[in-house]
Structures are given as C-alpha cells and as structure tokens.
N, CA and C atoms as an extended XYZ file, in Angstrom:
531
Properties=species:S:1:pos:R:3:atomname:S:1:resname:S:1:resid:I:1 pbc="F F F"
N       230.975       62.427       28.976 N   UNK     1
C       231.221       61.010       29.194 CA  UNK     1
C       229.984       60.228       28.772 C   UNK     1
N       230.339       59.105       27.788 N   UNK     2
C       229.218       58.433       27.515 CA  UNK     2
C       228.997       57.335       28.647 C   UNK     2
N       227.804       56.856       28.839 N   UNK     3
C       227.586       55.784       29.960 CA  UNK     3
C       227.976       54.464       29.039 C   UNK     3
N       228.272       53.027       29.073 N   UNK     4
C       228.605       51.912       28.833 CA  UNK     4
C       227.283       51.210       28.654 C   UNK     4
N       227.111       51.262       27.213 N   UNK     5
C       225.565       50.625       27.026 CA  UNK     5
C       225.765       49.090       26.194 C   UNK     5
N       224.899       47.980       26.418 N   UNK     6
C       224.745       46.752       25.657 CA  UNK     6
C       224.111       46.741       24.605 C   UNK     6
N       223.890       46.051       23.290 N   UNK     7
C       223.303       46.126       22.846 CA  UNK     7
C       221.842       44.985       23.239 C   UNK     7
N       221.037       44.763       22.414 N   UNK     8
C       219.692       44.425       22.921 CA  UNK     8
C       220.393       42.711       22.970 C   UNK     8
N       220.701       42.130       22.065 N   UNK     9
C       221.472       40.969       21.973 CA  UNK     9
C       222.658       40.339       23.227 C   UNK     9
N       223.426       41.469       24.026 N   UNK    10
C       223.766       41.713       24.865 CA  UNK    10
C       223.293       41.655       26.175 C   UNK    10
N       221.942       42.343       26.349 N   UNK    11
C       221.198       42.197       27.420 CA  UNK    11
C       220.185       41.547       27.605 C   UNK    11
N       220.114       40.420       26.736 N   UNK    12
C       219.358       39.242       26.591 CA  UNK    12
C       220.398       38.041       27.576 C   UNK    12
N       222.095       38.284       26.520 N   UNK    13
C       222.863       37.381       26.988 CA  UNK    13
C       223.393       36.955       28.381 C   UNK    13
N       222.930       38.792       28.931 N   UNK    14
C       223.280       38.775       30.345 CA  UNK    14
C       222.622       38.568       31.415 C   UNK    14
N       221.086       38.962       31.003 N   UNK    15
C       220.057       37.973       31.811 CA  UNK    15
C       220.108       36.664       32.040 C   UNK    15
N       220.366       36.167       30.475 N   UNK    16
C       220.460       34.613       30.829 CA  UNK    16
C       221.533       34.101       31.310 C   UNK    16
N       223.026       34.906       31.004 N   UNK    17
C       223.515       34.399       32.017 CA  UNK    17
C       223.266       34.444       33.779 C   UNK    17
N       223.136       35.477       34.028 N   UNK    18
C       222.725       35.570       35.418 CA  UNK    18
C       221.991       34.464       35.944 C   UNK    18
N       220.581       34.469       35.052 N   UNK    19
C       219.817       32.591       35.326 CA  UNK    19
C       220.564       32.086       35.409 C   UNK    19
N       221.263       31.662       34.487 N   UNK    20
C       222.091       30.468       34.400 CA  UNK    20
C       222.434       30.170       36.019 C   UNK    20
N       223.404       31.185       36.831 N   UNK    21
C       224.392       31.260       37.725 CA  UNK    21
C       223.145       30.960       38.954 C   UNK    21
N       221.782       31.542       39.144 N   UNK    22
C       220.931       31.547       40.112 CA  UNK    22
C       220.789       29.949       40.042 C   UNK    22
N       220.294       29.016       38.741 N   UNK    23
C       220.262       27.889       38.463 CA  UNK    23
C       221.226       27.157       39.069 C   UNK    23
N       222.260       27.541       38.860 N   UNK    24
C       223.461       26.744       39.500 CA  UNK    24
C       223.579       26.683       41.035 C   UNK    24
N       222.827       27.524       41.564 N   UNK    25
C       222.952       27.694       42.963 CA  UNK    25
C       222.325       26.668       43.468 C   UNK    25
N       220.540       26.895       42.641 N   UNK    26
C       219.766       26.350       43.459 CA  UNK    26
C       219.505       23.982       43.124 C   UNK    26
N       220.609       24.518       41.478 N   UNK    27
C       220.975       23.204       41.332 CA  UNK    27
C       222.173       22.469       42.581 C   UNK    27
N       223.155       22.785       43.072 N   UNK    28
C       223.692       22.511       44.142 CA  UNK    28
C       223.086       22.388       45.350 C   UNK    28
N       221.693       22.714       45.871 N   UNK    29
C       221.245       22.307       46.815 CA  UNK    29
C       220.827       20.762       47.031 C   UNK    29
N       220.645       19.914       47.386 N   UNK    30
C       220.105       18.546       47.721 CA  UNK    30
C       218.495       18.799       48.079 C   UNK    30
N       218.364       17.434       47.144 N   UNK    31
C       216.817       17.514       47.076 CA  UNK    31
C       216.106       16.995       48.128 C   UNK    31
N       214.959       17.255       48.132 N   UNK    32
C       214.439       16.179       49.491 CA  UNK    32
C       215.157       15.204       50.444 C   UNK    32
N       214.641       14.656       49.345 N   UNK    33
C       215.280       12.959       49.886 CA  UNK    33
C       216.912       12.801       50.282 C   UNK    33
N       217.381       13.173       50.186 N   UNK    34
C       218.863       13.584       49.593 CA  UNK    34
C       219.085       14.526       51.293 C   UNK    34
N       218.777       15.129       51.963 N   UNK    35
C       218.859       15.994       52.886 CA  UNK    35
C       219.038       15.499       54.139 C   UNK    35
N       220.459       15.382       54.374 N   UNK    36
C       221.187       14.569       55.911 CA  UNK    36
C       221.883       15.960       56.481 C   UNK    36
N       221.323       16.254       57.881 N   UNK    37
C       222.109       16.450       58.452 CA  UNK    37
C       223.660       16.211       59.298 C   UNK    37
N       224.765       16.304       58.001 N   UNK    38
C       225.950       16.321       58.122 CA  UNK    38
C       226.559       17.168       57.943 C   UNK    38
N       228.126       17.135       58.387 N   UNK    39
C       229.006       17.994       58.029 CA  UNK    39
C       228.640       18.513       56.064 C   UNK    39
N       228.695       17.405       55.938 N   UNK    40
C       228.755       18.023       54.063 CA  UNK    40
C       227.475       18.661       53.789 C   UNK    40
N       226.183       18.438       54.269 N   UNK    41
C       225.647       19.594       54.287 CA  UNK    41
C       225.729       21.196       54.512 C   UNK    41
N       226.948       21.288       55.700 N   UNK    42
C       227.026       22.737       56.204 CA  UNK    42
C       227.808       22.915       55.337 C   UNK    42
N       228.892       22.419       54.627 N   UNK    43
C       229.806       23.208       53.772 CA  UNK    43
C       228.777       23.782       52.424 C   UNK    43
N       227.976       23.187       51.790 N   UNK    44
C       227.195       22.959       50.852 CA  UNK    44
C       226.651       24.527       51.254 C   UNK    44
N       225.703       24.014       52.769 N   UNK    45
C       225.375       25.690       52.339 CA  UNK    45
C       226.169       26.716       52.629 C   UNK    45
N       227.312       26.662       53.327 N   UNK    46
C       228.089       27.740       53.224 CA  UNK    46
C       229.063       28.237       51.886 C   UNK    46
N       229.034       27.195       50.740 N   UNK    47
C       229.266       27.222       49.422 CA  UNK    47
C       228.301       28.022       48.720 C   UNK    47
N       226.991       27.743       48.729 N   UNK    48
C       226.031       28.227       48.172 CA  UNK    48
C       225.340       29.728       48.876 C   UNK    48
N       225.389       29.945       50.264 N   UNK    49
C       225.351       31.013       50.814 CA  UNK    49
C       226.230       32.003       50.256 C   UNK    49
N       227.401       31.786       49.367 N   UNK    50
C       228.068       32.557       49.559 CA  UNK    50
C       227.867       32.561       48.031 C   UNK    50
N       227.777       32.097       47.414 N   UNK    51
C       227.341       32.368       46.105 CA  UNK    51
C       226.079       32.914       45.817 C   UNK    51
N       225.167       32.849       46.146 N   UNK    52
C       224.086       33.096       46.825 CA  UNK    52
C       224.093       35.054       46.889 C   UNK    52
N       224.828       34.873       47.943 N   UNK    53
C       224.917       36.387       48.407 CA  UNK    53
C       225.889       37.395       47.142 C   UNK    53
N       226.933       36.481       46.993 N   UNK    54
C       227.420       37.575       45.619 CA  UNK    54
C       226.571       37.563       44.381 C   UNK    54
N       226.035       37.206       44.267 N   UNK    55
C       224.681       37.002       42.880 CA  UNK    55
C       223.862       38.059       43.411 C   UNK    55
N       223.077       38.421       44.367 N   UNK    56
C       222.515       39.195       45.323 CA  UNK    56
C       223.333       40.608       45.190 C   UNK    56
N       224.162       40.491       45.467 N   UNK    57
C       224.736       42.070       45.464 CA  UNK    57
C       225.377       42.389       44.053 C   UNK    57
N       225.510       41.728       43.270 N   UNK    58
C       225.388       41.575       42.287 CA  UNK    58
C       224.393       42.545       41.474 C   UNK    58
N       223.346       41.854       41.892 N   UNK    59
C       222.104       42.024       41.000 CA  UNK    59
C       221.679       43.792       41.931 C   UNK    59
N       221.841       43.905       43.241 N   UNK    60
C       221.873       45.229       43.546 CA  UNK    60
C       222.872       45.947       43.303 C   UNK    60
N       223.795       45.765       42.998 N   UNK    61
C       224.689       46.956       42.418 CA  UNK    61
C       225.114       47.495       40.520 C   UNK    61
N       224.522       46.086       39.980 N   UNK    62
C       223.900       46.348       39.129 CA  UNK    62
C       222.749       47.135       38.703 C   UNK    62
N       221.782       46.826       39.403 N   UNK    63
C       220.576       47.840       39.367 CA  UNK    63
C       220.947       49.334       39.864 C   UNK    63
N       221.648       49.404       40.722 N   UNK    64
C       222.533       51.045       40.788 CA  UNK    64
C       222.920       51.376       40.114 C   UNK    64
N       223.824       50.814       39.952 N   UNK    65
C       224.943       51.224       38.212 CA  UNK    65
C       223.647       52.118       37.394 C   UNK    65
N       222.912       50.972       37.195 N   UNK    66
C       222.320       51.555       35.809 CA  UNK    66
C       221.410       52.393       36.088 C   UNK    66
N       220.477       52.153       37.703 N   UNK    67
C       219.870       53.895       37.847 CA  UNK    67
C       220.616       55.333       37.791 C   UNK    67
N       221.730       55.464       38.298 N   UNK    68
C       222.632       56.527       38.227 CA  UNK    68
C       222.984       56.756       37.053 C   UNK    68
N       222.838       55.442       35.875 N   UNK    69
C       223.495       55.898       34.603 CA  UNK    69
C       222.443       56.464       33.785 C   UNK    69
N       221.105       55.888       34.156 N   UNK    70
C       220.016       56.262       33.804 CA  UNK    70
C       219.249       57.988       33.899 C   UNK    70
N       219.685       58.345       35.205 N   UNK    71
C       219.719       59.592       35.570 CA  UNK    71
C       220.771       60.521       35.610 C   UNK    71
N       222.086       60.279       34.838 N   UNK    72
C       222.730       60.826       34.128 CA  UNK    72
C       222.657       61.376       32.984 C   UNK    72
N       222.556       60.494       32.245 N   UNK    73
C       222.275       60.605       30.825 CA  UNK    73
C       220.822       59.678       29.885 C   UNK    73
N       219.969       60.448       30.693 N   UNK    74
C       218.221       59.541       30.287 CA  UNK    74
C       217.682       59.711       28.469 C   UNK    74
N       218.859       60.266       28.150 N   UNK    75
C       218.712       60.705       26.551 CA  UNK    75
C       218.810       59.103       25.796 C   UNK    75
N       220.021       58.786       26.946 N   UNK    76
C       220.560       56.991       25.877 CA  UNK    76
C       219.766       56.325       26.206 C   UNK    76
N       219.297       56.161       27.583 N   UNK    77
C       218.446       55.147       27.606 CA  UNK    77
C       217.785       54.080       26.809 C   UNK    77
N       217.631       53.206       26.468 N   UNK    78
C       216.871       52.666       25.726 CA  UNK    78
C       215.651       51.772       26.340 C   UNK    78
N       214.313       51.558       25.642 N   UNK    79
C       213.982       50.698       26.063 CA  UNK    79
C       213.986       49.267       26.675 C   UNK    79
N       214.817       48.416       25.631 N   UNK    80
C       215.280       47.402       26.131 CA  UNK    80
C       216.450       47.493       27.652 C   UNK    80
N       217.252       48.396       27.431 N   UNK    81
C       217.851       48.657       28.920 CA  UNK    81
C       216.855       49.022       30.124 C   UNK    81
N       216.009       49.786       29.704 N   UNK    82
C       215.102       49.784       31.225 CA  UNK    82
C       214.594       48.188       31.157 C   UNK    82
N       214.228       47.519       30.537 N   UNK    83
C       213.699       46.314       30.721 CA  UNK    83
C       214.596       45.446       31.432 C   UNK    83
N       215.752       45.389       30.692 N   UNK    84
C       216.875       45.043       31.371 CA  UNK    84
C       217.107       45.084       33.143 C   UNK    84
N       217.188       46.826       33.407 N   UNK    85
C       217.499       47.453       34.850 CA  UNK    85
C       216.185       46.692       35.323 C   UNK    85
N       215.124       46.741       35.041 N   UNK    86
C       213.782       46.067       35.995 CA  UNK    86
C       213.995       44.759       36.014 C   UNK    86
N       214.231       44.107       35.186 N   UNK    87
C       214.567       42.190       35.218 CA  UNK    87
C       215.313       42.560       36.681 C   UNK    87
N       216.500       42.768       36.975 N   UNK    88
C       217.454       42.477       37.922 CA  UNK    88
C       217.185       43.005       38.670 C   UNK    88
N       216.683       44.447       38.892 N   UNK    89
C       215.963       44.968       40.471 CA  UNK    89
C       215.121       43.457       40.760 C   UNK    89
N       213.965       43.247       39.521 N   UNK    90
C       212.977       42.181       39.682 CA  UNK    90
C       213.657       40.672       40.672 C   UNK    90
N       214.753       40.250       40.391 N   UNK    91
C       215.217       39.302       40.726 CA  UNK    91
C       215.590       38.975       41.747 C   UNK    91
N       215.925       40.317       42.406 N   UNK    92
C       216.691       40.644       43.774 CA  UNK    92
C       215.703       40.202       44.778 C   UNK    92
N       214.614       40.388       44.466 N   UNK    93
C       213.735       40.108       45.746 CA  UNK    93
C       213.866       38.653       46.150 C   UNK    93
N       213.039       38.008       44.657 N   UNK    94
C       212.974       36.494       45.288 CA  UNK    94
C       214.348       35.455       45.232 C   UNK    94
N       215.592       36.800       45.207 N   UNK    95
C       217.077       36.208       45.227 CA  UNK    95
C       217.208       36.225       46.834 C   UNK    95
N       216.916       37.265       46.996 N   UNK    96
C       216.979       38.025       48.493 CA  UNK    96
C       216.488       36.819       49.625 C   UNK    96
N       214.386       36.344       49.361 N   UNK    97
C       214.004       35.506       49.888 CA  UNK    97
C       214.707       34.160       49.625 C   UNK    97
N       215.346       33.636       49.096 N   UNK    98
C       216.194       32.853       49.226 CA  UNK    98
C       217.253       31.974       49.490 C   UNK    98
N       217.803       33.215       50.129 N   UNK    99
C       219.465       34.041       50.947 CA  UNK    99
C       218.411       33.721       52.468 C   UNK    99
N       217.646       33.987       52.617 N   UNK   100
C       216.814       33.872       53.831 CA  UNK   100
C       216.684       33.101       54.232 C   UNK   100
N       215.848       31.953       53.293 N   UNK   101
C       215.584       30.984       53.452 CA  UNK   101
C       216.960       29.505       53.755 C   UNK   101
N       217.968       29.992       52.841 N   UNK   102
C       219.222       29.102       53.006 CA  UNK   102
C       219.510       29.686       54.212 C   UNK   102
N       219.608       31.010       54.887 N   UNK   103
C       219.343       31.231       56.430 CA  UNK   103
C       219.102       30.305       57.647 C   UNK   103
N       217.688       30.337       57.152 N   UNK   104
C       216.881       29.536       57.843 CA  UNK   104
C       217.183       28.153       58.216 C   UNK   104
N       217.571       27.394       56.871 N   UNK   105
C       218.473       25.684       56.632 CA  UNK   105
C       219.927       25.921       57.710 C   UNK   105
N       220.388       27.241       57.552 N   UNK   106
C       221.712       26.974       58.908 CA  UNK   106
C       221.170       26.877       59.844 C   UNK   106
N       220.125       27.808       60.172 N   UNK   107
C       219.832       27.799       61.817 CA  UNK   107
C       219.274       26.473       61.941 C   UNK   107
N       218.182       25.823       61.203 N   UNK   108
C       218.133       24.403       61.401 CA  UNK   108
C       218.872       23.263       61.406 C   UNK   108
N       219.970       23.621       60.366 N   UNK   109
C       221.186       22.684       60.572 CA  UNK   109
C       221.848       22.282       62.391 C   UNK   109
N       221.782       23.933       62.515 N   UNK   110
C       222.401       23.623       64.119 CA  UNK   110
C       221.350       23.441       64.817 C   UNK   110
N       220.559       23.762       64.636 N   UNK   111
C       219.454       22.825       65.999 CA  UNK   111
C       219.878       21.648       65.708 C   UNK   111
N       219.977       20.535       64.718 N   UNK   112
C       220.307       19.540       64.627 CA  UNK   112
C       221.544       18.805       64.908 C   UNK   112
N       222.498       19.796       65.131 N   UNK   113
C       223.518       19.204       65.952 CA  UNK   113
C       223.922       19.051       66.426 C   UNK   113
N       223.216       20.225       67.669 N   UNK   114
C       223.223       20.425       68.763 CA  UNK   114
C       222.115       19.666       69.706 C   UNK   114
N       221.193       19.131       68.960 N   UNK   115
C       220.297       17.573       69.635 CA  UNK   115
C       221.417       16.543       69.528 C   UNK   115
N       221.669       16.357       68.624 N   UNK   116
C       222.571       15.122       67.958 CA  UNK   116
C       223.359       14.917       69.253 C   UNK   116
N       224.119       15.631       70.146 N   UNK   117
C       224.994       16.038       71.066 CA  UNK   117
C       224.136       16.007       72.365 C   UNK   117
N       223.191       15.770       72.362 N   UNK   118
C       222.152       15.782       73.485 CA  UNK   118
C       221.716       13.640       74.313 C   UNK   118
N       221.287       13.976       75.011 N   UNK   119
C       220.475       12.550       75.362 CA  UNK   119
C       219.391       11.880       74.516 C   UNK   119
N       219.433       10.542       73.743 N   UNK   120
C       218.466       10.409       73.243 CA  UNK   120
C       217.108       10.176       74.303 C   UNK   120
N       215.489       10.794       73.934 N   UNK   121
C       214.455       11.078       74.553 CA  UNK   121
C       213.313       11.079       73.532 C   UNK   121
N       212.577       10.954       73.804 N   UNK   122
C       210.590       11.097       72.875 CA  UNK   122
C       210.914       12.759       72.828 C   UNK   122
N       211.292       13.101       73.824 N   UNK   123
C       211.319       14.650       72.962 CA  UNK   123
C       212.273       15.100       72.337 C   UNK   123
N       213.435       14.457       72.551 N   UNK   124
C       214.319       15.098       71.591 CA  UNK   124
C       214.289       14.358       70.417 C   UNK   124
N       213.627       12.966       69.957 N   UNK   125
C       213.245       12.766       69.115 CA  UNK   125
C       212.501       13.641       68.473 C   UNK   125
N       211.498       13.864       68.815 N   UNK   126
C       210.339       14.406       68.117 CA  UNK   126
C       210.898       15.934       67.776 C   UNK   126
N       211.537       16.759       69.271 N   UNK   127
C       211.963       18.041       68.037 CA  UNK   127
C       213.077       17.531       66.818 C   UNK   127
N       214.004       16.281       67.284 N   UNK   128
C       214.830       16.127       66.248 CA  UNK   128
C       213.786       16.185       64.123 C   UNK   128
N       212.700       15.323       64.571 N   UNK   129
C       212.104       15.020       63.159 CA  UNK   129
C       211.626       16.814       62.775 C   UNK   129
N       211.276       17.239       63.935 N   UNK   130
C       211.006       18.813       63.506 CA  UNK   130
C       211.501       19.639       62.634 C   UNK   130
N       213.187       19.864       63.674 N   UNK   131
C       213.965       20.309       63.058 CA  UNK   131
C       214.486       19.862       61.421 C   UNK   131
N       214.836       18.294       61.003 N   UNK   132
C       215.061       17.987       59.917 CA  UNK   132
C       213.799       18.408       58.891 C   UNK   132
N       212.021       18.490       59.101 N   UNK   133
C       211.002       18.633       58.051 CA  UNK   133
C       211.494       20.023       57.971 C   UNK   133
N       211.791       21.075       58.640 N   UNK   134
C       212.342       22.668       59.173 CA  UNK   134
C       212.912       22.496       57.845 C   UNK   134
N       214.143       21.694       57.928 N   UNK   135
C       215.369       22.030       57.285 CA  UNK   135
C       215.102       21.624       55.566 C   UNK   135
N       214.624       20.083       55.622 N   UNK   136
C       213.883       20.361       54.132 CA  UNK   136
C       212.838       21.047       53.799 C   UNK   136
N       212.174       21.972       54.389 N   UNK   137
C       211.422       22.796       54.153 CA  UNK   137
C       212.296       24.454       53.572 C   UNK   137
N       213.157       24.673       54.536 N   UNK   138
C       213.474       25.834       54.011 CA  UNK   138
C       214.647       25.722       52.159 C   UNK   138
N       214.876       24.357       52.577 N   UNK   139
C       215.829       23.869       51.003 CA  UNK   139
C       214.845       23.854       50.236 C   UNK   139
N       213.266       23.526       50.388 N   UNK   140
C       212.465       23.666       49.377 CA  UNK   140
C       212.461       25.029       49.379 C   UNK   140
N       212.274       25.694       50.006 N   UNK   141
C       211.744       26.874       49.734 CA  UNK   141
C       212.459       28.105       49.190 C   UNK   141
N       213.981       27.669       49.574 N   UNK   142
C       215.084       28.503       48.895 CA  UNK   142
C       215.079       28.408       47.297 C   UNK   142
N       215.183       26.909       46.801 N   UNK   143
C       214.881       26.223       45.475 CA  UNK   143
C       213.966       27.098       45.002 C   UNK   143
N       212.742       27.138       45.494 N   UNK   144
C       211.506       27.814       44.254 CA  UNK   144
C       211.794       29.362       44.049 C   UNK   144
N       212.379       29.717       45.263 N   UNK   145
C       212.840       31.768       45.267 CA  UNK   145
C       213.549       31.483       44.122 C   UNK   145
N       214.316       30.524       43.702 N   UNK   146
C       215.570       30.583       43.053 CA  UNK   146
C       215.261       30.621       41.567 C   UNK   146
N       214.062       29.351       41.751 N   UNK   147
C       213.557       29.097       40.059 CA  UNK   147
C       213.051       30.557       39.307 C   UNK   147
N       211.931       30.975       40.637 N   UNK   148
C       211.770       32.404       40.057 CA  UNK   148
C       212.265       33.692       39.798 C   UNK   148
N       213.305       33.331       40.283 N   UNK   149
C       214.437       34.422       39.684 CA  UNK   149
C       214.685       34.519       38.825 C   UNK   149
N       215.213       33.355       38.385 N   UNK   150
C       215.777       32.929       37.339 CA  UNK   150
C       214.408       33.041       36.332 C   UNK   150
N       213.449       32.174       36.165 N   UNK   151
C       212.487       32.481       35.341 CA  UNK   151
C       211.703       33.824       35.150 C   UNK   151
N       211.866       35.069       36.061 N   UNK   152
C       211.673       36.696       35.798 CA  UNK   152
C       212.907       36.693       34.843 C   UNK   152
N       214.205       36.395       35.005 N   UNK   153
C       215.127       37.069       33.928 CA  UNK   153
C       214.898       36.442       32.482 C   UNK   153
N       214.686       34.977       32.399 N   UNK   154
C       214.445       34.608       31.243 CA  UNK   154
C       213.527       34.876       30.579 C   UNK   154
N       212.532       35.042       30.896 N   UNK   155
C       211.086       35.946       30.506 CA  UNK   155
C       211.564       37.214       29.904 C   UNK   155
N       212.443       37.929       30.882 N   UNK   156
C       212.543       39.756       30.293 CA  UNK   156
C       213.151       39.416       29.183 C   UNK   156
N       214.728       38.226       29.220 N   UNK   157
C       215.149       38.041       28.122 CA  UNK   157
C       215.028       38.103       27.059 C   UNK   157
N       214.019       37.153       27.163 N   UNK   158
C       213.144       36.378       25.933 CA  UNK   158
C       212.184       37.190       25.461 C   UNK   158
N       211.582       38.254       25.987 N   UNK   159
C       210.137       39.574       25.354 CA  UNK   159
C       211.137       40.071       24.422 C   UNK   159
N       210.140       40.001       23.436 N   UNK   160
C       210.227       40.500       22.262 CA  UNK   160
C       209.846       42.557       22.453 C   UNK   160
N       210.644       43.185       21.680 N   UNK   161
C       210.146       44.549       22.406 CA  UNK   161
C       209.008       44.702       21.231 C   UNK   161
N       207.897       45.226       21.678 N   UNK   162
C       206.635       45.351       20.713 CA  UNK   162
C       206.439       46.845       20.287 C   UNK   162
N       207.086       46.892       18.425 N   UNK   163
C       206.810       48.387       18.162 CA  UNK   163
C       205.509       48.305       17.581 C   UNK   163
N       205.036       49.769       17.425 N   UNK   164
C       204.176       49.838       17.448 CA  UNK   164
C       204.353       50.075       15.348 C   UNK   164
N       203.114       49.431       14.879 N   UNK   165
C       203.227       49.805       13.184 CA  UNK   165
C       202.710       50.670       12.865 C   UNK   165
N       203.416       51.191       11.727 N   UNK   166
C       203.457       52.507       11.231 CA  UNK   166
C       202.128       52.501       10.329 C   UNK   166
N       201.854       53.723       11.152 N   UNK   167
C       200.470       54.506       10.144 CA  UNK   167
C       200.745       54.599        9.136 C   UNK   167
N       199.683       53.503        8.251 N   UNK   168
C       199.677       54.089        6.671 CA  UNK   168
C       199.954       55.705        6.516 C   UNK   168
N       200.583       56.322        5.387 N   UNK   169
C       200.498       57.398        5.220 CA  UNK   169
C       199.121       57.843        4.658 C   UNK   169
N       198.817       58.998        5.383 N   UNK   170
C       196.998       59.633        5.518 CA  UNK   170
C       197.411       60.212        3.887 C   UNK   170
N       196.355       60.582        3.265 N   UNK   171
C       196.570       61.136        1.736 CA  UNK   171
C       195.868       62.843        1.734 C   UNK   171
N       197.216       63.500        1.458 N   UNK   172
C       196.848       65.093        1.296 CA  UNK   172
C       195.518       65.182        1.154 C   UNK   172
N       194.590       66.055        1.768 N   UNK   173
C       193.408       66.531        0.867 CA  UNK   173
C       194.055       67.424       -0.247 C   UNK   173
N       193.069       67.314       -1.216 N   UNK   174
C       193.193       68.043       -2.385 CA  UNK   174
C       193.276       69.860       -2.114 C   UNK   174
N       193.779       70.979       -2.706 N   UNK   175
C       193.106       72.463       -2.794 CA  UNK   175
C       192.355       72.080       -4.158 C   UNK   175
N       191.179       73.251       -3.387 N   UNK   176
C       190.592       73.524       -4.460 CA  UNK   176
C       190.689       74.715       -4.946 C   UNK   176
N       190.903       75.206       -6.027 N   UNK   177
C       190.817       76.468       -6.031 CA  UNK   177
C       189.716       77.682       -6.345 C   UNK   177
C-alpha cells in the first residue's frame, strides 16, 4: 500500500489554506473597542470556539496521519512533507493557546452576567470593569496565538527547500606509466 502523498505545490497550498481558516477565526473575533458584553458576544464565541477547536484537531490528527505514514513507509518521505508534518504539529500549540484563551473570554463573559444580575455597588462596579479589561484581554490574546499560527504555516509554506550545489566534477588524476 502506497501512503497518499502531495506534491510540494500541494503542501504549500494546504498550509496556506489552513492560515487562511486560523485567519478567519481570529478575524471574527471583535476588536477592542468593539467588545460588549452581550448575548451576541456569547454566540460569537461559541461560533468561533467551535471552529477553533475543529481546526485544532484538525491540525492534530493531521500530524498523526502523517507520523504513522511516516513510520510506515519512511522510504517516501520527502523532505518537503516532513516540513509540512512540523508546520502543523508547529501550529497546534499556539492554536491550542488560543482555544484557551477564547476559554478564558467565556468564563469572563459569565462573570459578567452574572454581576449584570447583581445589585449595583463600588464593588461590583469595580469587579464589573475587571472582568470586561479580563475579557478584552483574553480576545487580545487569543488574536495573537492565532496570528502566529497562521504566520508558522505561511513561513513553512513559503521556504524555499535549499539544495545543496553540485560539486564541480573533480578531474581524474592522470596514470603514469
């Protein structure tokens, strides 16, 4: 059985798509300013959580695939495919911290609406402003996991694979006889 290989053109296309899709995620988040604790926020991140997370397992079951295919048959391998398999292991992490971090924006979401539902007070003011810097904090922070995801795959994409040039041919010594 042969394993299912891309060509190098191929696994350029599929990195960048993958960016593309991480991009799209972290383009659907609301920016700063832009960041109300409302209902349309929670759908937002439960839209993007969930996209989020299949991109994520994604990118780990991808990276399986191709270790098992790798240690099947390590004859096909190619260079550009290991570059490939490392881009997307690579991605998973700061995909992973990201998934965390949009985490983090739910659990702050509900602190916030669960004050909202409370007595207004100086302290529930003050954790209220908490909780909201919390919440644009972790939307920033999901955003940049995201950029760098995406910018590890476009990078692997984009490397050029560097052969190495061929040794002039050395010139017979002469026999003497």
């Amino acid at each position: 059985m042969r394993t299912p290989s891309l060509s190098d053109p191929d696994q350029r296309m599929l990195l960048h798509d993958v960016a593309d899709r991480i991009n799209t995620v972290a383009d659907q988040l609301p920016l700063p300013d832009h960041v109300h604790p409302d209902p349309g926020l929670s759908e937002i991140l439960d839209d993007e959580v969930r996209h989020l997370a299949r991109l994520l397992g994604y990118l780990a079951g991808e990276s399986a695939f191709r270790h098992r295919a790798a240690a099947r048959y390590p004859n096909q391998v190619t260079p550009s495919q290991r570059r490939t398999t490392l881009a997307l292991a690579r991605a998973a992490e700061p995909a992973g911290a990201a998934l965390a971090a949009l985490g983090g924006a739910v659990h702050c979401l509900g602190v916030l609406a669960d004050l909202s539902h409370q007595g207004p007070s100086h302290a529930s003011n003050r954790t209220m402003t908490t909780a909201h810097q919390q919440l644009v904090d972790r939307l920033a922070e999901s955003r940049a996991h995201l950029a760098r995801a995406a910018k590890h795959l476009r990078t692997a994409a984009d490397a050029r694979s560097i052969r190495p040039a061929l040794a002039p041919p050395t010139a017979v010594p002469a026999r003497t006889r």
